[in-house]
C-alpha positions, -999 to +999 in steps of 0.1 A: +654-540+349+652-572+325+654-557+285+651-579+258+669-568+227+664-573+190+688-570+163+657-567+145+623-552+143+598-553+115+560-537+124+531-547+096+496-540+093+485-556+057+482-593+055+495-598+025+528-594+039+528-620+057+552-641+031+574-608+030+580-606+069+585-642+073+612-641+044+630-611+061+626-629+100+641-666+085+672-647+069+676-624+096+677-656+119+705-679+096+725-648+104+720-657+145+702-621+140+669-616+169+642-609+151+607-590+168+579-589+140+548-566+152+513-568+137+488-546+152+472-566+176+508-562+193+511-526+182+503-514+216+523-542+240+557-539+219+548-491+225+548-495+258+576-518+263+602-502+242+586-469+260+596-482+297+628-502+279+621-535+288+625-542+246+645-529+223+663-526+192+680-520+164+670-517+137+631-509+129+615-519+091+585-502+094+557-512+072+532-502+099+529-467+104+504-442+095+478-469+100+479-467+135+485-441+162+504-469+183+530-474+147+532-437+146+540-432+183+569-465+180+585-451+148+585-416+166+604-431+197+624-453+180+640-418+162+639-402+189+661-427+204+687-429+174+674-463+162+679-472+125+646-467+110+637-473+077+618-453+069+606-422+089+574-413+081+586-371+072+611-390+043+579-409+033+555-382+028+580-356+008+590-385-011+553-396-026+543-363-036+543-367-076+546-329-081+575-324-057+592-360-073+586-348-108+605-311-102+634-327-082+634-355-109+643-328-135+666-310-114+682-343-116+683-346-151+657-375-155+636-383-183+603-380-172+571-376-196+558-341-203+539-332-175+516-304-164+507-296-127+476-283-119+468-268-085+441-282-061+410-279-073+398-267-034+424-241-040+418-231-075+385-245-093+389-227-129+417-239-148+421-236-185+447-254-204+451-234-239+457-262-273+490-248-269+494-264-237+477-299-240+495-304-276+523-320-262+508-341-241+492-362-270+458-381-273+454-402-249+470-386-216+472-397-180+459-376-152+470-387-116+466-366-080+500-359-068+497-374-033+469-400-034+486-431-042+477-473-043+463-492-065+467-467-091+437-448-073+425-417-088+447-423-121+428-420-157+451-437-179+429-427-210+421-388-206+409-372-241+406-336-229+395-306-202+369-322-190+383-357-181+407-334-163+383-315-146+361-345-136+398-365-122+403-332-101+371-332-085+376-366-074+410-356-045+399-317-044+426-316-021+453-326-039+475-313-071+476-329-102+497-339-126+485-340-164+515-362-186+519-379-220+511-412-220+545-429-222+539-461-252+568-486-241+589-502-273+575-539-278+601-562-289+603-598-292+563-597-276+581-578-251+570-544-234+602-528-222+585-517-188+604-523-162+600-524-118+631-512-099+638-521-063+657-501-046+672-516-013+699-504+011+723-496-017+710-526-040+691-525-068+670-552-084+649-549-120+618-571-129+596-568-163+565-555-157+538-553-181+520-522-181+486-539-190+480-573-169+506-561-141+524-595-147+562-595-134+592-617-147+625-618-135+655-595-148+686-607-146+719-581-149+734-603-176+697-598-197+694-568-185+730-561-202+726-580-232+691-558-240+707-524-234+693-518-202+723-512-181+712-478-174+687-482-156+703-494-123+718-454-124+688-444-129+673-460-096+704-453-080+703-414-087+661-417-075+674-431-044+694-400-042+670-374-047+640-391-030+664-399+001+646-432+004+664-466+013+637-484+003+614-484-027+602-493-064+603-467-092+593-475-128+610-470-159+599-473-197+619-477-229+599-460-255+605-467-297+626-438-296+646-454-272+638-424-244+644-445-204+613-427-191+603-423-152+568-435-155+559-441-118+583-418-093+583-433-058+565-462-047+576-457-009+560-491+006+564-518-021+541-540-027+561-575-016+534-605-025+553-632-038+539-643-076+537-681-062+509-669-046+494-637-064+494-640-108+505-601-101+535-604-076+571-601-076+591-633-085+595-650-056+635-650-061+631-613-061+614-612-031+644-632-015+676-614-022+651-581-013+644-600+021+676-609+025+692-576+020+674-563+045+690-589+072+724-584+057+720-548+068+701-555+101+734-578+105+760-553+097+769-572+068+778-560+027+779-523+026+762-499+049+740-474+036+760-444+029+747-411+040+724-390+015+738-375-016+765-405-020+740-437-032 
């Protein structure tokens, strides 16, 4: 039996990463790397020819699965079979539960903002939250279901009191909530100190990101040094540990008090538009040295991925 072999396979299903897949399949390919990309209409082919092993592979980026049963079933071989996948879909789901992040984050020893967690509204309707309670939250607060993420879905950035928090829990009834301050980042220089970290393979990149218009800029390590904000790569770094994730974004806010504050836990899929194409995407140059870590490590090449509990 003929099998074609890939160092390389990357499965997608949203069009807008198109740019990022191309990016990854061009490194991957100066590297003399053989790359397979999969959209869905090919979802089904590429299953049932790594299934009889007439294709394989590698390594599998997956930023496919859970949106197709075909995804599902080709990550599921593919660890069944010992390939390299990043990531498998049980890491995904324990990682982008807020409530879970937000304990293990403490544990940790993370800033986070105060937070409350509220139960399921299916599981528990009545909740009251004394003064005492919602005091140190502040005025505004943010309300946000634990494991309903995208887009900032189901987030009220602008909550006043108990019933903007029941309302938001009546929207996900199924899911927990978290109640938090509302974290103000320090603005200096018409600066706000709100930043994006990638986390990839054991590198870690940092963009600006406003808050407001969602508007990146690049973050260099020697700016990033110069404006105090060396700490933040050990902050990604110790996220990567506790969310046992290889790949992701996290964000992090310098308040006036000069608190680093996890704002945003675990973004598990990034969001990879480039901003020469979207006013709201990562720098392109970003996007690159992301795309092209993940070749180097397809390749073998820089440092492998050390197990969990030594990023």
């Amino acid at each position: 039996m003929q099998v074609t072999r890939y160092d390389l396979a990357v499965t997608h299903d949203w069009e807008f990463d198109r740019d990022f897949v191309r990016l990854i399949a061009g490194s991957a390919r100066t590297r003399g790397l053989s790359v397979l990309t999969v959209p869905p209409a090919e979802a089904g082919r590429v299953l049932g020819e790594f299934r009889a092993g007439t294709v394989d592979f590698a390594v599998l980026l997956d930023r496919g699965s859970g949106s197709s049963p075909d995804f599902t079933a080709l990550q599921a071989l593919a660890l069944e079979r010992g390939r390299d996948v990043i990531e498998g879909l049980d890491k995904l789901r324990w990682a982008s539960d807020k409530a879970t992040m937000h304990l293990e984050f403490l544990s940790a020893g993370l800033q986070t903002p105060h937070t409350v967690i509220l139960p399921a509204f299916a599981a528990q309707p009545e909740i009251h939250l004394s003064p005492g309670e919602l005091a140190p939250l502040g005025v505004p607060f943010v309300i946000k279901p634990a494991n309903t993420t995208g887009g900032s879905l189901g987030v009220v950035a602008d909550a006043t009191g108990p019933a903007d928090i029941e309302r938001a829990r009546r929207s996900f009834p199924s899911d927990k909530y978290l109640v938090q301050e509302k974290v103000v980042p320090l603005v200096r220089d018409g600066r706000r100190f709100w930043f994006r970290g990638f986390y990839v393979l054991g590198e870690v990149y940092l963009s600006w990101w406003d808050d407001r218009t969602h508007v990146y800029a690049e973050l260099g390590y020697d700016e990033a040094a110069a404006e105090g904000l060396v700490p933040v790569y050990a902050i990604v770094r110790t996220i990567a540990r506790v969310s046992r994730l290889r790949f992701f974004s996290t964000e992090v806010a310098m308040d006036a008090g000069g608190r680093l504050v996890v704002v945003d836990y675990v973004n598990e899929i990034c969001d990879m538009r480039l901003r020469s194409a979207h006013p709201d995407g990562v720098p392109d140059a970003v996007v690159t040295r992301i795309a092209d870590r993940i070749a180097a490590h397809a390749a073998g090449a820089g440092t492998r991925e050390r197990p969990a509990g030594e990023v």
